[in-house]
Biopython code that builds the backbone (N, CA, C, O; Angstrom):
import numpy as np
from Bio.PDB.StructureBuilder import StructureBuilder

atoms = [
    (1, "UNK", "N", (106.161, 67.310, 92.413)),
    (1, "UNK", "CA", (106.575, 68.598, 92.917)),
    (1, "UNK", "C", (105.389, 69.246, 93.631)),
    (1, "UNK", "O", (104.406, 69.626, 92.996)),
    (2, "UNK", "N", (105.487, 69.367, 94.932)),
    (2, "UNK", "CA", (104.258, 70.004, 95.729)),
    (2, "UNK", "C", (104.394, 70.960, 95.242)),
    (2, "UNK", "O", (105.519, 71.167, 94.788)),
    (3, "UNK", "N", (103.437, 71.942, 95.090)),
    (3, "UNK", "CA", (102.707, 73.141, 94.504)),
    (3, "UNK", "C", (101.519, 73.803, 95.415)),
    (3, "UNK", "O", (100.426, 73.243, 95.331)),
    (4, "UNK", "N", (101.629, 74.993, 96.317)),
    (4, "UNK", "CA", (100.936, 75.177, 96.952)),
    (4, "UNK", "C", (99.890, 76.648, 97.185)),
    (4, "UNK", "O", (99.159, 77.001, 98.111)),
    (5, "UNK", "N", (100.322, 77.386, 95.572)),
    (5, "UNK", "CA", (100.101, 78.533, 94.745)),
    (5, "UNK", "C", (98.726, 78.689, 94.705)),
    (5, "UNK", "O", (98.213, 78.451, 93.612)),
    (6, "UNK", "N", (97.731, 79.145, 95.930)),
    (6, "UNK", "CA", (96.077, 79.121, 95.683)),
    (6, "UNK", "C", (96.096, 80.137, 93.881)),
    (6, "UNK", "O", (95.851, 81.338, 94.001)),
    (7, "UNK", "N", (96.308, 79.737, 92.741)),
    (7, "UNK", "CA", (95.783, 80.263, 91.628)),
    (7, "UNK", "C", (94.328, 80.688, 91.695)),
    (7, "UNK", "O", (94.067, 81.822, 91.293)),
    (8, "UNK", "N", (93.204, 79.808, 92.220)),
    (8, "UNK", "CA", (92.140, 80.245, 92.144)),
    (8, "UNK", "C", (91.908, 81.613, 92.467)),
    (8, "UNK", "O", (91.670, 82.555, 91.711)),
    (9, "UNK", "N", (92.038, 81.565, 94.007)),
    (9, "UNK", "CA", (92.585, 83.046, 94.641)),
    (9, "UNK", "C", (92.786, 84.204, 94.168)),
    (9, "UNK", "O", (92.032, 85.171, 94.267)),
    (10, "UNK", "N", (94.095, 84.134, 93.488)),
    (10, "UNK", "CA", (94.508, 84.820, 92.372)),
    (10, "UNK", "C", (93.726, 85.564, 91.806)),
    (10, "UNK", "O", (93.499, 86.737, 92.103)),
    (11, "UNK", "N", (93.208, 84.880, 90.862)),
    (11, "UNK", "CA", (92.224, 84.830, 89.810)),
    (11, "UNK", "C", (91.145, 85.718, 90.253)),
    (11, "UNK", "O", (90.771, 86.745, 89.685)),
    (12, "UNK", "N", (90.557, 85.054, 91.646)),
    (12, "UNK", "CA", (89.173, 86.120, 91.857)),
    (12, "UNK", "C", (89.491, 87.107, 92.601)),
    (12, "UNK", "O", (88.564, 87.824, 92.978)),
    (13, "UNK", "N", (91.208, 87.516, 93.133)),
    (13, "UNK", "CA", (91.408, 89.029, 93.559)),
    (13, "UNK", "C", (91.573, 89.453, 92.221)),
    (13, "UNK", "O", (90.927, 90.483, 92.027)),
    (14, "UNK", "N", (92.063, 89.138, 91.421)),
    (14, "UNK", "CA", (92.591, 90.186, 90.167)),
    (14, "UNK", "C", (91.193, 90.621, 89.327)),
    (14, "UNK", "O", (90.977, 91.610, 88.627)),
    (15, "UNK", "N", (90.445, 89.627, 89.636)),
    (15, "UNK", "CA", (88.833, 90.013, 88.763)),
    (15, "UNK", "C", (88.005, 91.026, 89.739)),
    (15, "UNK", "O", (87.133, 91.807, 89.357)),
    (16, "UNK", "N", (88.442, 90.856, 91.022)),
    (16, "UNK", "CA", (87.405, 91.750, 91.673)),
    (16, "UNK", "C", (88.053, 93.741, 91.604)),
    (16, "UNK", "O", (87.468, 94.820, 91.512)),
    (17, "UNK", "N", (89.695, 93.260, 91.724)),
    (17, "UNK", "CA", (90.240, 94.810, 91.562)),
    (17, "UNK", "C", (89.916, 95.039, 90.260)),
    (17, "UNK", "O", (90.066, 96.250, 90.092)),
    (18, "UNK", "N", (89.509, 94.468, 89.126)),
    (18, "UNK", "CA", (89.808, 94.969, 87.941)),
    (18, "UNK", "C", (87.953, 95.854, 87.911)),
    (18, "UNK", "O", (87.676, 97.016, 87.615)),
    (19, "UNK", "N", (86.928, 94.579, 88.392)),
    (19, "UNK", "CA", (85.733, 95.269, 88.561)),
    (19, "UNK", "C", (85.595, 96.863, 89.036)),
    (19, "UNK", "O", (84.716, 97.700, 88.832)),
    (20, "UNK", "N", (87.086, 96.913, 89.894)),
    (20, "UNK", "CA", (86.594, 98.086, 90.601)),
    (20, "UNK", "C", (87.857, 99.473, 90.092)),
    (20, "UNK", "O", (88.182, 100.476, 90.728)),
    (21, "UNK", "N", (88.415, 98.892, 88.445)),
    (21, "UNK", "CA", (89.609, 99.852, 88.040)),
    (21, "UNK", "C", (88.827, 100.885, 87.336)),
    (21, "UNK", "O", (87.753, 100.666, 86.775)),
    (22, "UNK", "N", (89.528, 102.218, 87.409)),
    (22, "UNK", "CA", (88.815, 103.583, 87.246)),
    (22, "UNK", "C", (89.304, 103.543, 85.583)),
    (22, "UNK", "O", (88.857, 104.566, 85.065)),
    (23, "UNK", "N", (90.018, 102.769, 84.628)),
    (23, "UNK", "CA", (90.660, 103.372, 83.638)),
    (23, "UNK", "C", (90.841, 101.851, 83.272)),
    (23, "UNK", "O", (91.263, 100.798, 83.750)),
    (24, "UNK", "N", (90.063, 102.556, 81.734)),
    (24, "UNK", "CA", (90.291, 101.068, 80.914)),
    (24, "UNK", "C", (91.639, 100.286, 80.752)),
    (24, "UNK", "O", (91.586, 99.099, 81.076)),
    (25, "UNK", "N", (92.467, 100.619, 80.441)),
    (25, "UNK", "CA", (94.009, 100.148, 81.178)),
    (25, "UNK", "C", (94.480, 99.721, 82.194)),
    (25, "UNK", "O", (95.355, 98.856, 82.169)),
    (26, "UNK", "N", (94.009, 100.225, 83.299)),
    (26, "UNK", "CA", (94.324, 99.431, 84.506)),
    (26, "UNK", "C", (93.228, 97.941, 84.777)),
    (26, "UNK", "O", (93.657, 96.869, 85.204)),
    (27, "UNK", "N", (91.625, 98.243, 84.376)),
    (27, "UNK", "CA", (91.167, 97.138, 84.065)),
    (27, "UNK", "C", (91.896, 96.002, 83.453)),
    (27, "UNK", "O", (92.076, 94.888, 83.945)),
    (28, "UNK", "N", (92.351, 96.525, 82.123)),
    (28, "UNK", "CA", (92.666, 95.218, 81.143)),
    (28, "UNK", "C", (94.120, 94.655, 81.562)),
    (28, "UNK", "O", (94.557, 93.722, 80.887)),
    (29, "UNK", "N", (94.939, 95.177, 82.676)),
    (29, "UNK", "CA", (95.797, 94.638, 83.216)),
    (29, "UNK", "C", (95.608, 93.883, 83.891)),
    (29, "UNK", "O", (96.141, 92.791, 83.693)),
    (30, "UNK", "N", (94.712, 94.090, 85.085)),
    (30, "UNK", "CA", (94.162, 92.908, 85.770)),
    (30, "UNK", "C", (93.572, 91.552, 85.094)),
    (30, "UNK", "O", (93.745, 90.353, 85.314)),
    (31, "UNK", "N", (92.800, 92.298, 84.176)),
    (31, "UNK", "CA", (91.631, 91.044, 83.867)),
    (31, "UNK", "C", (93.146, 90.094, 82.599)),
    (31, "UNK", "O", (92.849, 89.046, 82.025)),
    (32, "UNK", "N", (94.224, 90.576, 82.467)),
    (32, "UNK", "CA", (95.519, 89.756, 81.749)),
    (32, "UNK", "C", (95.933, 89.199, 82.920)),
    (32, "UNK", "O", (96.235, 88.007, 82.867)),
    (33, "UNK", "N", (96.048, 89.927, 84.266)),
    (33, "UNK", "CA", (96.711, 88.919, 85.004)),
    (33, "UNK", "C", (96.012, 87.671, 85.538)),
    (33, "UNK", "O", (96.534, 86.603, 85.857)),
    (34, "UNK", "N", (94.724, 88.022, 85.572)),
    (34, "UNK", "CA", (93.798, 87.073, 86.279)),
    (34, "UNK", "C", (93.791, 85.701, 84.916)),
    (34, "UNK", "O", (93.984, 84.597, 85.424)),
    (35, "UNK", "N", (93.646, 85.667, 83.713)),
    (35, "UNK", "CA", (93.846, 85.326, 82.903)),
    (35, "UNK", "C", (95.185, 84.670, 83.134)),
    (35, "UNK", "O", (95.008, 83.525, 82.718)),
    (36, "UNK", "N", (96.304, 84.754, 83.526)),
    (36, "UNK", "CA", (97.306, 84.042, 83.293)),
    (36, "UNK", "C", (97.606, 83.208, 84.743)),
    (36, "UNK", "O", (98.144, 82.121, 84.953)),
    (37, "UNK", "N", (97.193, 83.907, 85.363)),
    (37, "UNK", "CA", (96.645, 83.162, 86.754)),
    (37, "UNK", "C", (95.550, 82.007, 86.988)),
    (37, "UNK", "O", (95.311, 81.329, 87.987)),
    (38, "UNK", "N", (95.103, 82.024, 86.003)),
    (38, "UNK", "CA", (93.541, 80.894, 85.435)),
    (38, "UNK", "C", (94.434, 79.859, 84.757)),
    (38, "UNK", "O", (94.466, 78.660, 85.031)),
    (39, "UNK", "N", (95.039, 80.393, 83.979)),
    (39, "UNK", "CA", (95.884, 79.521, 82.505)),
    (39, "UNK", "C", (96.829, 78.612, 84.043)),
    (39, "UNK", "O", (96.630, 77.414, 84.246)),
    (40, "UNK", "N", (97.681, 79.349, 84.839)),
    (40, "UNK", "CA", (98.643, 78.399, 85.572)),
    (40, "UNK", "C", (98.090, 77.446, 86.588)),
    (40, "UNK", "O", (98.683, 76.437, 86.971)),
    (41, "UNK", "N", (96.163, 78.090, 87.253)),
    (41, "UNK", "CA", (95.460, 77.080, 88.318)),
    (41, "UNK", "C", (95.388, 75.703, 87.276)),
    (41, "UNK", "O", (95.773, 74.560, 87.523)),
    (42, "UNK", "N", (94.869, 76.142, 86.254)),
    (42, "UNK", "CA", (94.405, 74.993, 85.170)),
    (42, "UNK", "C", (95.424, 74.041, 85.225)),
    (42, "UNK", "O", (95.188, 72.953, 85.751)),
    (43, "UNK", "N", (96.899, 74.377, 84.598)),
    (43, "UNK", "CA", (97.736, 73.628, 84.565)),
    (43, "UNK", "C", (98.443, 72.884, 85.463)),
    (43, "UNK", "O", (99.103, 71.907, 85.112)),
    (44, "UNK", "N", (98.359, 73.283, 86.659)),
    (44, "UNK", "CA", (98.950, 72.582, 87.908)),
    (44, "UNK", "C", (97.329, 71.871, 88.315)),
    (44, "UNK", "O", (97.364, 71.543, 89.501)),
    (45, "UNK", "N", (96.663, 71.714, 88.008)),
    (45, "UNK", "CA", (95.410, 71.051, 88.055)),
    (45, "UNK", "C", (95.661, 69.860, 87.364)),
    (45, "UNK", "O", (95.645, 68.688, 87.741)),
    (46, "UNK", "N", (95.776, 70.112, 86.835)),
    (46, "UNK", "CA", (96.349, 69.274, 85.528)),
    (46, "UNK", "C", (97.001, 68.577, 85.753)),
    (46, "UNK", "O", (96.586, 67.422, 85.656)),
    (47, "UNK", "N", (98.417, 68.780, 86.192)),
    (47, "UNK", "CA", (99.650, 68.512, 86.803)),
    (47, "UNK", "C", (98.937, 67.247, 87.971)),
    (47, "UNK", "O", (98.929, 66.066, 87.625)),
    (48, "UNK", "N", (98.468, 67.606, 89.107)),
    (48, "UNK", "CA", (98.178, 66.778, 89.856)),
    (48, "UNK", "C", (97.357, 65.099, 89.448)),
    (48, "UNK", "O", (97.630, 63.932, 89.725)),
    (49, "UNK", "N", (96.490, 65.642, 88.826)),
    (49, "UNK", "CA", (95.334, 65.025, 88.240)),
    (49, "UNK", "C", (96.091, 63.674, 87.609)),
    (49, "UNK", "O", (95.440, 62.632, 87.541)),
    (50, "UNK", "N", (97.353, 63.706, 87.190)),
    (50, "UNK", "CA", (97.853, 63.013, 86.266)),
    (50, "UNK", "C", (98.759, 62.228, 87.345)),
    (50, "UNK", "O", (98.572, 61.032, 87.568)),
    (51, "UNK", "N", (99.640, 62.894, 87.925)),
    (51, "UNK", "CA", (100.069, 62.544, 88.922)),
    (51, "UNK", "C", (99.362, 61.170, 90.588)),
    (51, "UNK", "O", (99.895, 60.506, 91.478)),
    (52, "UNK", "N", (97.904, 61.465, 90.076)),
    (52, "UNK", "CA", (97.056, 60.361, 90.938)),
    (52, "UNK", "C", (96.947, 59.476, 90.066)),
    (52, "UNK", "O", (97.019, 58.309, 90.451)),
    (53, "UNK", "N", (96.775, 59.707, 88.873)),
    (53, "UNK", "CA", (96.120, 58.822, 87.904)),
    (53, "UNK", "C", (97.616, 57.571, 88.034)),
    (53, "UNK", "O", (97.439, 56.377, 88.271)),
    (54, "UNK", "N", (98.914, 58.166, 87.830)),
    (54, "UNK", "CA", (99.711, 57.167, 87.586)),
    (54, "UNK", "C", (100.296, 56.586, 88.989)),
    (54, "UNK", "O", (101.404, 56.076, 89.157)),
    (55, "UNK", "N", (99.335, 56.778, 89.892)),
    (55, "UNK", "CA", (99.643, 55.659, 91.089)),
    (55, "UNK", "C", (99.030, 54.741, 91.442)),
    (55, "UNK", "O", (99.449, 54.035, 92.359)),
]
sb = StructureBuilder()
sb.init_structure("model")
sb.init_model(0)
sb.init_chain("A")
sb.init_seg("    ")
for serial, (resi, resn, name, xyz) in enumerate(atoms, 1):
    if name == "N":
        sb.init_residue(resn, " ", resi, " ")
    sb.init_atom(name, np.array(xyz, "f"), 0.0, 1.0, " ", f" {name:<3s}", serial, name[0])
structure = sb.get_structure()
């Protein structure tokens, strides 16, 4: 299944808005999304990785 979701991306916009959130809450939203955005690069990383291996 092609997958073409830059997660990394993700990850380092949601860490850089969170660097720059005025309110501990809006921080810790980001730095959850960037976090689950890390958790899904990983896994479709993953995904591929396995996918070469069995050809």
């Amino acid at each position: 299944m092609p997958h073409n979701i830059n997660y990394e991306l993700l990850t380092e916009i949601e860490l850089a808005v969170a660097s720059r959130a005025k309110t501990a809450g809006e921080r810790r939203r980001h730095l959850d999304q960037a976090a689950v955005y890390a958790t899904l690069g990983e896994k479709y990383r993953d995904e591929r990785a396995l996918l070469v291996l069995a050809e």
